[in-house]
Structure formats: C-alpha cells, structure tokens
C-alpha positions as CSV (number, residue, x, y, z in Angstrom):
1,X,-33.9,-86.9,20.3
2,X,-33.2,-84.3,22.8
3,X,-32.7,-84.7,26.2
4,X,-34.9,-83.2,28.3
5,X,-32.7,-82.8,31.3
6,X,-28.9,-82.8,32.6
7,X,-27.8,-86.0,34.4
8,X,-24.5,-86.6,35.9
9,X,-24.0,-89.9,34.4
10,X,-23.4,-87.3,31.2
11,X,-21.9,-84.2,32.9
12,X,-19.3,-86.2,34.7
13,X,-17.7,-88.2,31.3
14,X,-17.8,-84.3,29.4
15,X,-15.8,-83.3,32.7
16,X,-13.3,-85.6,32.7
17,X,-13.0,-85.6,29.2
18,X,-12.3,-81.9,29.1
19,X,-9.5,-82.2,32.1
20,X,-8.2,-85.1,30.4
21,X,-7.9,-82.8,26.7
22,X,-6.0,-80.0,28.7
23,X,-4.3,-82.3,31.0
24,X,-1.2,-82.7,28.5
25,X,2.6,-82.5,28.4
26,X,3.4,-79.2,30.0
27,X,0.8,-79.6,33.0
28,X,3.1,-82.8,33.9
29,X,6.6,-80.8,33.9
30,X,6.2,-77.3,34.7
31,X,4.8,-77.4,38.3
32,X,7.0,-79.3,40.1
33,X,9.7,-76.7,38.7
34,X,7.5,-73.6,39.8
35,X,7.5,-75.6,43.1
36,X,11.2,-75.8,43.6
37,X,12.1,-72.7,42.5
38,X,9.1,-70.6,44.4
39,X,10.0,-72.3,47.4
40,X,7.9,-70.3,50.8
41,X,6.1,-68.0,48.1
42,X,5.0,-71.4,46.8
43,X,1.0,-70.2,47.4
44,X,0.9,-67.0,45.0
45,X,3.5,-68.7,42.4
46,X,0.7,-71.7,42.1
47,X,-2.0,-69.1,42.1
48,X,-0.6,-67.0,39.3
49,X,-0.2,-70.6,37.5
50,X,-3.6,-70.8,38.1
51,X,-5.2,-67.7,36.4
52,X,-3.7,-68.6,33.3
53,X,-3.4,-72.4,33.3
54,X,-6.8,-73.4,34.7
55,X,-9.1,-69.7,35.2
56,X,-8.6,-68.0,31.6
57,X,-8.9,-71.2,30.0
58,X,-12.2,-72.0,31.5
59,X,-13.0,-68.5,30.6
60,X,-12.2,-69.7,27.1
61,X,-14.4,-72.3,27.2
62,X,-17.7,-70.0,28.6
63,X,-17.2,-67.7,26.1
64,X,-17.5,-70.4,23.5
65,X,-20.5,-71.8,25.5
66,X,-22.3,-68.4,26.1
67,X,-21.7,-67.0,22.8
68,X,-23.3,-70.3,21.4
69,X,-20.3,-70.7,18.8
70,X,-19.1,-73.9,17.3
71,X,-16.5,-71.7,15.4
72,X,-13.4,-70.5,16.9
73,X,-12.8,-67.3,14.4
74,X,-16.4,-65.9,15.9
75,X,-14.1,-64.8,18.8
76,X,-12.9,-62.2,17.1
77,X,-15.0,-61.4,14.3
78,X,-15.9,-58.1,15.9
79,X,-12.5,-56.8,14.8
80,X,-12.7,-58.3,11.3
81,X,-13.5,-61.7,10.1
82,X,-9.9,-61.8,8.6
83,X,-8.3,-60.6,11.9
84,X,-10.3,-63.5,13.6
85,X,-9.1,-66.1,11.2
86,X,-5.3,-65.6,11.5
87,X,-5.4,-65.6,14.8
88,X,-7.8,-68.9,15.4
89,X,-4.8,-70.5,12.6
90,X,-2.0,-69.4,14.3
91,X,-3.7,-70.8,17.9
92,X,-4.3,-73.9,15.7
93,X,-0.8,-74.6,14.3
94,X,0.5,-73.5,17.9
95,X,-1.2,-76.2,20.1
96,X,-1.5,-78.2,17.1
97,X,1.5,-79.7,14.3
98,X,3.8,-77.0,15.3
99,X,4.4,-77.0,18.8
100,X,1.6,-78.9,21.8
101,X,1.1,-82.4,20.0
102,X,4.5,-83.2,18.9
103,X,5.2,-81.9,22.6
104,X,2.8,-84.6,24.2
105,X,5.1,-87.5,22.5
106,X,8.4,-86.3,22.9
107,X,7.4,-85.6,26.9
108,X,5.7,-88.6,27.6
109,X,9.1,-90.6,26.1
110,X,11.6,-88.2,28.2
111,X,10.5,-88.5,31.3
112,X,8.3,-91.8,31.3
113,X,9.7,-94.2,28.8
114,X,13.8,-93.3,28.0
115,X,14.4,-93.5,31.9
116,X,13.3,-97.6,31.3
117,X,15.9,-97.7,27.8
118,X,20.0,-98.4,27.8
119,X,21.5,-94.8,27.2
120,X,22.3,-96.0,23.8
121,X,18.5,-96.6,22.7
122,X,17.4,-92.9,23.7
123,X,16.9,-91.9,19.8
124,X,15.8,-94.8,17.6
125,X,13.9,-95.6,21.1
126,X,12.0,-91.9,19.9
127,X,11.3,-92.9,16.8
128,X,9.6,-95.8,17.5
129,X,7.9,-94.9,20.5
130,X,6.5,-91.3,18.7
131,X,5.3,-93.7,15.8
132,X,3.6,-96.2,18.1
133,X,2.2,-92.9,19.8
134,X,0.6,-90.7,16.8
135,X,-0.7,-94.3,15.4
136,X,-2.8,-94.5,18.1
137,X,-3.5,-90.9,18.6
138,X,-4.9,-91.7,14.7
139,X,-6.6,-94.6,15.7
140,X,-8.9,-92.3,18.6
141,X,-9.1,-89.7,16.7
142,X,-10.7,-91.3,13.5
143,X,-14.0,-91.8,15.4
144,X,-14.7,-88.7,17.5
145,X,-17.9,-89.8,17.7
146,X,-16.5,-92.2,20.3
147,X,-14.4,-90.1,22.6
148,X,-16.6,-89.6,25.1
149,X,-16.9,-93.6,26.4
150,X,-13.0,-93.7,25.5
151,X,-11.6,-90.5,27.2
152,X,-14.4,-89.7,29.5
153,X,-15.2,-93.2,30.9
154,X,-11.6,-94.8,30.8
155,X,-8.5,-93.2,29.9
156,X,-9.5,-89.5,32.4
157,X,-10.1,-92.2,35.4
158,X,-7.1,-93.9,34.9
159,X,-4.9,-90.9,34.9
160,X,-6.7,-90.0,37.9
161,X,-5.9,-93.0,39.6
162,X,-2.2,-93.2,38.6
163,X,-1.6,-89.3,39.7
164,X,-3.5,-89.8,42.9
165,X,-1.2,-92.6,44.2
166,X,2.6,-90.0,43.4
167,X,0.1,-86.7,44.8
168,X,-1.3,-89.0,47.8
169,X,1.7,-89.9,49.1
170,X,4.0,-86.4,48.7
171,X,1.0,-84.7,50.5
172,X,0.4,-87.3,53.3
173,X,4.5,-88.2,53.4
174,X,6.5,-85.0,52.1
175,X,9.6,-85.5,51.9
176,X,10.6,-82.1,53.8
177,X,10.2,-78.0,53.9
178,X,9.8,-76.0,51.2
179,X,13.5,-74.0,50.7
180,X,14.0,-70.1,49.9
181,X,12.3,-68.9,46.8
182,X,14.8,-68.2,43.4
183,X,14.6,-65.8,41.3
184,X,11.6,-63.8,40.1
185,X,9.7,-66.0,42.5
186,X,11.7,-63.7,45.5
187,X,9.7,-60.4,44.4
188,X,7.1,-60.8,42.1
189,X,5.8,-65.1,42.6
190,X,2.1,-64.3,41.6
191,X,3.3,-62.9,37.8
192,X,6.4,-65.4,37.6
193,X,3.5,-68.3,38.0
194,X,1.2,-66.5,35.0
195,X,4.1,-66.4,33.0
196,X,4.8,-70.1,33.7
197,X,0.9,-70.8,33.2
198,X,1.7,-70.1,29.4
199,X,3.1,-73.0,28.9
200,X,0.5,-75.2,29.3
201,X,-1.0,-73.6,26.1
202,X,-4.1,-74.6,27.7
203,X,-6.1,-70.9,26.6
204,X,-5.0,-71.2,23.3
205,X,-6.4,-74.9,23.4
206,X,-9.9,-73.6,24.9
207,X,-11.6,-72.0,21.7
208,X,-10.5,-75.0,19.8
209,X,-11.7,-77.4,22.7
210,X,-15.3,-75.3,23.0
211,X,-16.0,-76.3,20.0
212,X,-15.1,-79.7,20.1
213,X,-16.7,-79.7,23.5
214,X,-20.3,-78.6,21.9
215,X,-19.7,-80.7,19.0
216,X,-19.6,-84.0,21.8
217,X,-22.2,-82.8,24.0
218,X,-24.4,-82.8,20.8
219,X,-23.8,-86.3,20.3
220,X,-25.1,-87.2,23.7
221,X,-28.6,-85.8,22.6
222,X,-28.6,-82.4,23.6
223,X,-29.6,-79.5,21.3
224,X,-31.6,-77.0,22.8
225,X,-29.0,-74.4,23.1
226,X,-29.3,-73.3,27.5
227,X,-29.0,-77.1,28.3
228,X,-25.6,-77.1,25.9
229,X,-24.3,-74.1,27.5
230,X,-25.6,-75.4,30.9
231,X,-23.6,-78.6,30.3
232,X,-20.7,-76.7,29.2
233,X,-19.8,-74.7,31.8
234,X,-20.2,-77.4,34.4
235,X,-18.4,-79.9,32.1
236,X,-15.7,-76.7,32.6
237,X,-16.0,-76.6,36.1
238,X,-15.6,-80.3,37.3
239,X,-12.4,-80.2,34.5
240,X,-11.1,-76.9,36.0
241,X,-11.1,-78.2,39.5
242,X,-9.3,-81.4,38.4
243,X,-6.7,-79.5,37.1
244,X,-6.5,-76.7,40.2
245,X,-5.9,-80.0,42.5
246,X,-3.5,-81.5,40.4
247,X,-1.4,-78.4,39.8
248,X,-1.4,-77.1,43.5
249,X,-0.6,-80.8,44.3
250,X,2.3,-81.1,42.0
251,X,4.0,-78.3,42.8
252,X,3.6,-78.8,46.5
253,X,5.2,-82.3,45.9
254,X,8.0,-79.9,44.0
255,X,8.5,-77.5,46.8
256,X,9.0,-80.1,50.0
257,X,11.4,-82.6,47.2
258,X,14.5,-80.4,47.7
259,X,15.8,-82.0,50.4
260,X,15.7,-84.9,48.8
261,X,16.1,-84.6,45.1
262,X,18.6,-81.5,45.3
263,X,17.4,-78.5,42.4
264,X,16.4,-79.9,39.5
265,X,16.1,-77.6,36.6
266,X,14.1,-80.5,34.2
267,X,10.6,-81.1,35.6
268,X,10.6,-85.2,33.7
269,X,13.7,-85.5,35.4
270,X,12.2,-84.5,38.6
271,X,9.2,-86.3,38.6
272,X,10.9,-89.4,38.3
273,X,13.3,-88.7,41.5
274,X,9.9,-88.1,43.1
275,X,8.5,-90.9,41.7
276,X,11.7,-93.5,42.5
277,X,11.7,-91.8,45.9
278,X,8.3,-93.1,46.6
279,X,7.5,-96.3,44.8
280,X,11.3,-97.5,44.3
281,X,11.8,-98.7,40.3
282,X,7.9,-99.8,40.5
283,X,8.1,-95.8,40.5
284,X,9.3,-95.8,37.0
285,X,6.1,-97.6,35.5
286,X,3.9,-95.2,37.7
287,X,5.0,-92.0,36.1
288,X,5.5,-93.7,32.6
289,X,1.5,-94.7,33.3
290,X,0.9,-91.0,34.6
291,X,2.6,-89.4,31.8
292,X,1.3,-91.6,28.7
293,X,-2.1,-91.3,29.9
294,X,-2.3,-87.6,30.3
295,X,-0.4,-87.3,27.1
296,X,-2.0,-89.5,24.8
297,X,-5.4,-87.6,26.1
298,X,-4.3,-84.5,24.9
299,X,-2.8,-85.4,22.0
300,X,-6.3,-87.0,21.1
301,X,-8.3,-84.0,22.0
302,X,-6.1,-81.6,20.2
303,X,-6.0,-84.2,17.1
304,X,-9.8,-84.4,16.9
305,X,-10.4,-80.5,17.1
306,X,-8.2,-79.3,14.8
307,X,-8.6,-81.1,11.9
308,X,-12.4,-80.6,12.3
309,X,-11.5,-77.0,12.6
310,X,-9.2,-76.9,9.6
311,X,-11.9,-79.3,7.8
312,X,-14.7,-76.6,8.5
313,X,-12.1,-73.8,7.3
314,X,-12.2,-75.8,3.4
315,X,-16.1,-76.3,3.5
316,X,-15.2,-79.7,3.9
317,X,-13.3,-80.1,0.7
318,X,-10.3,-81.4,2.5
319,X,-11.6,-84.1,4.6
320,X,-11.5,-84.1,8.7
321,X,-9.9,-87.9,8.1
322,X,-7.0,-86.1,5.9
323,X,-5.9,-83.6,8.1
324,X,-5.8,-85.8,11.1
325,X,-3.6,-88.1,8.9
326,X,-1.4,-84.8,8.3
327,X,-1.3,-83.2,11.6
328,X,0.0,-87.3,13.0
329,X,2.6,-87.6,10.3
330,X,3.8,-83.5,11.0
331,X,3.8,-84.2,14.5
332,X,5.6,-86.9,14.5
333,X,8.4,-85.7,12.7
334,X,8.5,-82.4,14.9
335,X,8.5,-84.5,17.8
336,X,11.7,-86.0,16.7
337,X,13.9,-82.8,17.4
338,X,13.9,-83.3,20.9
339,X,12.0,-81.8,24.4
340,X,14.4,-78.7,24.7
341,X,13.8,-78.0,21.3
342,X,10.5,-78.0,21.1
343,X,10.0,-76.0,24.6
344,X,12.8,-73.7,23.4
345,X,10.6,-72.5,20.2
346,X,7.5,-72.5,21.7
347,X,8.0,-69.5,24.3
348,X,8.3,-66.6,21.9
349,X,4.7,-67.4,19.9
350,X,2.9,-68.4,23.3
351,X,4.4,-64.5,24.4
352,X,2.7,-62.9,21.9
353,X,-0.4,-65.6,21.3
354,X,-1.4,-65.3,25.0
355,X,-2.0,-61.7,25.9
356,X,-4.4,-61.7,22.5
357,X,-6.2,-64.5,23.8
358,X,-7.1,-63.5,26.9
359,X,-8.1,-59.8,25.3
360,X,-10.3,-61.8,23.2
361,X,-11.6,-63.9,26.2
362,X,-12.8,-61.0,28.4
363,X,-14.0,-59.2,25.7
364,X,-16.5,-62.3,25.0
365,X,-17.1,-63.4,28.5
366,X,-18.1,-59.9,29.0
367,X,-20.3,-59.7,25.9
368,X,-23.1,-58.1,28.2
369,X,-21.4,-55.2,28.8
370,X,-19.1,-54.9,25.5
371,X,-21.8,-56.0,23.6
372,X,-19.2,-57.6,21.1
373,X,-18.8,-53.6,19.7
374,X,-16.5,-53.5,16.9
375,X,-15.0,-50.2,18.2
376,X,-14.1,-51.9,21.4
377,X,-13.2,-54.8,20.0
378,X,-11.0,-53.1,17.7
379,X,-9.3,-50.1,19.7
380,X,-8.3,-53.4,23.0
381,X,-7.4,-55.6,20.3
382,X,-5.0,-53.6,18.0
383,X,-3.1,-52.0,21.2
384,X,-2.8,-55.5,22.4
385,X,-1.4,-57.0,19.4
386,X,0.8,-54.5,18.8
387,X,2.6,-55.0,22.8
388,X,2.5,-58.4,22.0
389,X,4.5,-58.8,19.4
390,X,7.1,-56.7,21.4
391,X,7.0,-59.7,24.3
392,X,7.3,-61.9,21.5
393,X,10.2,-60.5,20.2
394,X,12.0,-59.8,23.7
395,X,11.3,-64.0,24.5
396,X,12.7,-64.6,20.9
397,X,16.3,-62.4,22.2
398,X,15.9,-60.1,19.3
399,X,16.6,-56.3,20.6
400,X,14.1,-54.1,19.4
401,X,16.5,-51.4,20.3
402,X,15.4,-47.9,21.5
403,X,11.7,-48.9,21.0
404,X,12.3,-50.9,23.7
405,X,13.8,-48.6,26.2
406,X,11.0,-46.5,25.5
407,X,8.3,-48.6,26.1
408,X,10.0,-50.4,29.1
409,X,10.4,-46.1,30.7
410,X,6.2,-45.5,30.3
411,X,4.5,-49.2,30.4
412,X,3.7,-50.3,34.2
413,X,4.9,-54.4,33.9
414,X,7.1,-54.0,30.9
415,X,10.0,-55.4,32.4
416,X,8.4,-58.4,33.5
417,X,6.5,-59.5,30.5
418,X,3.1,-57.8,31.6
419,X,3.5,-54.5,29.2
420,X,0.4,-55.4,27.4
421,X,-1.9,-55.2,30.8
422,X,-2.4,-50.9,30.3
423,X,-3.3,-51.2,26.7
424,X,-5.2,-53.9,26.7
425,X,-7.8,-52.3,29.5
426,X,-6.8,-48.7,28.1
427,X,-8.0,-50.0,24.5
428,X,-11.1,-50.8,25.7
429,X,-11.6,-47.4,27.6
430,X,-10.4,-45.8,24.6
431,X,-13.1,-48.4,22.6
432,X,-15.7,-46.7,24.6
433,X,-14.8,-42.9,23.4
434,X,-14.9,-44.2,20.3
435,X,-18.0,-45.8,20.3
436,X,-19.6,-42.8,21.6
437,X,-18.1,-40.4,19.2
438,X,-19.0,-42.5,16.2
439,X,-22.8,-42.3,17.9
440,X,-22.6,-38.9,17.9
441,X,-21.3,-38.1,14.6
442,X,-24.0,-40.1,13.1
C-alpha cells in the first residue's frame, strides 16, 4: 500500500540512517587533524571539508533522487553506457572490498579497541576483532529489509549520544586557543579542507547510497515517485546537517587540544588524548563506543548497497547473499594490512575518482539546464577524466615528466590538486558549442 503522506516518525529513521551510512571511519580521524593543523584559519579549512564531505555528497544523493534512478551507472549514461559502468565499479570497489569497508575495521580497532590491549596483542588482537566485526557486518547486512529499525532507530541514536558527550564537553570546556595554522592551511585553508574532504569517500558512497536509500524508503510503503524524492532529499538534509555538526565540532575540539595534547599527526591517536583528557580511562570505552558505532554503520550500509549493486549488475545470477559473503571475507583480509596502509593506497584513486564524481554530480543535479545532453556530457566528462588521472598519478609519486610542467604552466589550481576545475566547466562550455553545431549541421 502506499502512503499517502510523509510523517516524521519515517523521515527522521531514513535520516539518521543515511548520516549513520556515511558516518564511517575517515569522518572519525580526519577532522581533528584538519583542526590542529588549520589552527586560526580553522573556519574556511572546515568549510572546504564541508563542500566535499557533507555538500557534494548530498548533491549525490538529489541527483539520484531527482533523476528517479535506482541504478548508479544512469549517472553517466549520457556519455556511454560503458563509460558509466566502469566508473560506478571502480566507485564500488573503492568505498567497497578495496579500500572504505576494510577501512571501518581496521579504524575502529586502532584507535578504539588496541589502546584497551597489552602492546603485544595489537595483531592477533586484529584478527580477531576484524572477524568479530565483518561477522556482524554479515549478520545486518543479510536482512536489508531490516535496516531501517536497526540503523535508523538504534545504532544512529547511540552514536549520537556517545559523540555528543566528547563534542559537548570540548565545546563547553576547550581545553585552550586554537595555535598558528601549518602548512597549506597558512595560504590556501578553504582547498587544503576539500582535499582533506576526499577522504571521507563519502561522494563516491552517495550514488551507491541513493539507491540503497530509494530501495528502503520503498519498503516503508512509499511508491509514488514525488513523495520518494520528497523523502529523499529531506532524509539528505537532516543526515547532512548531522554530519556538518559533527565535523565543525570535531575539528573545533582538534584546534583548542594543542595545548594539551601537543601536534598529533594520527587523528585515532588524538582522539583518544581528547577523549582521556575528558573522561579519564572511562574515556577509553567512550571513543571505543564512538568509533565501533559509526563504523559498524557504515560498514553495514556500504555492505548492503554494493552487493545489491553488483547483484543487479549479473541480473541476479550471482546472488545479493553471495557477494555480501565475498565483499566480508575480502574485507577482512584487506583490513589486516594495517590503518597506514590502507589510507596510504587509497589517496591516489580517490584523486582521480573524485573530480569525475562531482563532474557527474553537477551535470545531473543540473539536468534542467544540461538536459542530460550527451555532447555535454561527453565534451565535461572526457576533459575531466583526462586531468584526473594526472592528480592521480602526481598523489601516486609517479613523475609524468614534461607533461606535467606543462600542464602545471597553463592550468589555474594545478599545483594544488585543483587542475581539473577549468576543464571541467570549460568541457561543458565547449559541450554547448558542440551541441549547437551538431543542431546545425543536421
């Protein structure tokens, strides 16, 4: 039956159930860091974390909601159906087996659970612990039909709760003034905080979590497509703000812990000085509660919406219950090579995954006035690509050579890991020419 109206009692669970999807591994250790290190330009550095951490992956999740899609490759279709495939896989594997899930166990052990093990236990201590953790990210994920009550109503409240008691008491009781800024946060804070916003890998979750978001809402009773898209973008909203609070929060608690904590270049390792500094040792089961419960969320969420992804991809011929048991048993062997690693490996792809995601993203958002044109599509989306496989390659430390002096001598924002801005906005201008000229020679 379908609903015939919107109630909170449904929005709100969606909501929190959204935040707590994106709410992962990397929103936990990266802000305190961008709060250290961005010191009195703490404002714009949080800002630019912003945009790309909470703003372009709401944008993700609209353009799902607008566009009506419950597939992922529809994003970019426009270019070719192929084109839009590759790129929804390689998103997939990024935030997926390769890189995001394995990431949410081996965080949630390094900075909530090793600090409570002897120093001899740290790696068998992984093992275990990542074992007890995708067996229960299984478990969730098995009955998606359920996620809602479980994340929604239980496990997004609790996480609330635990990260309101550390954020509550750095804001009311800081523990002094924020410090000089360091580094790129001196002269360019905003772009330094977008760049840091890619670690989250929260766009490149958005597609997959549209759909998965559409595919819950449906379950509640909702069909008729403005309601779904209605419920959608508020669902986006209330999770957007979550996550906006929490981040500027965090690194706030970052910024004013110098005094205290000294620079700290791990963000586990300094949430759990901020933590100890606060609650004592009782600290210690705080962030462990903080960090499980936004980790085991995400790992859920991104365990549920990729395997029904992949599962769709096959026509169903591989089950959705096989791939989850995959994508648990891959992740928790990647898992097992450690934190650094992981992070380490992750930056290149996320340099050159990013910049094509939010091309795609505006490109849909703005379908009224792009009209999902496969000469725009294709002119933004083939200059983008192209400069972002260059960032790609400069994150990775290989030296493109003269191709890259070149392209750092012409390209406004080369230097600082914006080179794909121009083309991406000139690729649409030149889309437009094109358009027109393919108008006129028919």
């Amino acid at each position: 039956m379908e609903q015939s109206k919107l109630s909170l009692s449904t929005i709100i669970p969606i909501g929190l159930m959204l935040f707590s999807f994106f709410f992962g591994a990397g929103n936990l250790i990266f802000p305190p860091v961008l709060g250290q290190q961005a010191g009195d330009n703490l404002l714009s550095a949080t800002l630019g974390f912003c945009f790309s951490g909470v703003g372009f992956p709401l944008l993700g999740i609209l353009a799902m909601a607008i566009n009506r899609f419950d597939n992922p490759d529809m994003m970019a279709e426009p270019v070719s159906p192929m084109y839009g495939r590759i790129i929804t896989i390689l998103c997939a594997l990024t935030i997926g087996p390769f890189f995001a899930i394995p990431r949410t166990a081996a965080v949630s052990y390094d900075t909530g659970i090793m600090a409570l093990l002897p120093a001899g236990m740290h790696d068998i201590g992984l093992a275990f612990y990542s074992a007890f953790f995708f067996a229960l990210t299984y478990y969730f994920a098995i009955n998606p039909s359920a996620i809602i009550d479980r994340i929604g109503k239980v496990m997004a409240p609790m996480l609330l709760i635990c990260l309101a008691a550390l954020v509550g008491c750095a804001i009311l009781n800081p523990m002094g003034d924020a410090q000089a800024a360091q580094g790129a946060y001196v002269d360019v804070p905003f772009f330094k905080g977008f760049l840091e916003g890619y670690n989250t890998m929260d766009l490149l979750c958005s597609m997959l979590f549209g759909a998965a978001t559409i595919s819950a809402i449906e379950l509640t009773g909702v069909k008729g497509q403005k309601q779904l898209t209605t419920m959608c973008i508020y669902a986006g909203i209330i999770a957007a703000i979550c996550l906006a609070a929490v981040y500027g929060s965090l690194a706030y608690a970052g910024a004013t812990s110098i005094s205290v904590t000294g620079m700290v270049a791990s963000g586990g390792q300094l949430l759990n000085k901020i933590t100890v500094h606060y609650f004592g040792n009782f600290g210690k089961i705080v962030l462990a509660l903080i960090i499980f419960f936004a980790c085991i969320t995400t790992s859920i969420g991104l365990s549920t919406a990729i395997p029904d992804y992949f599962s769709k991809l096959t026509n169903g011929k591989i089950s959705y219950e096989r791939f989850v048991l995959a994508i648990c048993l891959f992740s928790f062997a990647v898992s097992n090579v450690g934190l650094g690693n992981i992070i380490t490996f992750s930056i290149p792809v996320l340099c050159m995954l990013y910049p094509i995601t939010i091309a795609l993203v505006i490109l849909n958002v703005g379908k009224n006035i792009f009209k999902r044109d496969k000469y725009i599509f294709r002119a933004c989306l083939i200059l983008t690509t192209i400069f972002a496989i260059f960032d790609g390659l400069r994150a990775a430390g290989i030296d493109t050579g003269a191709a890259n002096a070149f392209l750092s001598s012409i390209i406004p924002l080369y230097d600082i890991g914006f080179g794909w801005i121009t083309p991406c906005f000139g690729g649409i201008l030149l889309g437009f020419i094109w358009k027109a000229l393919a108008k006129k020679e028919a």
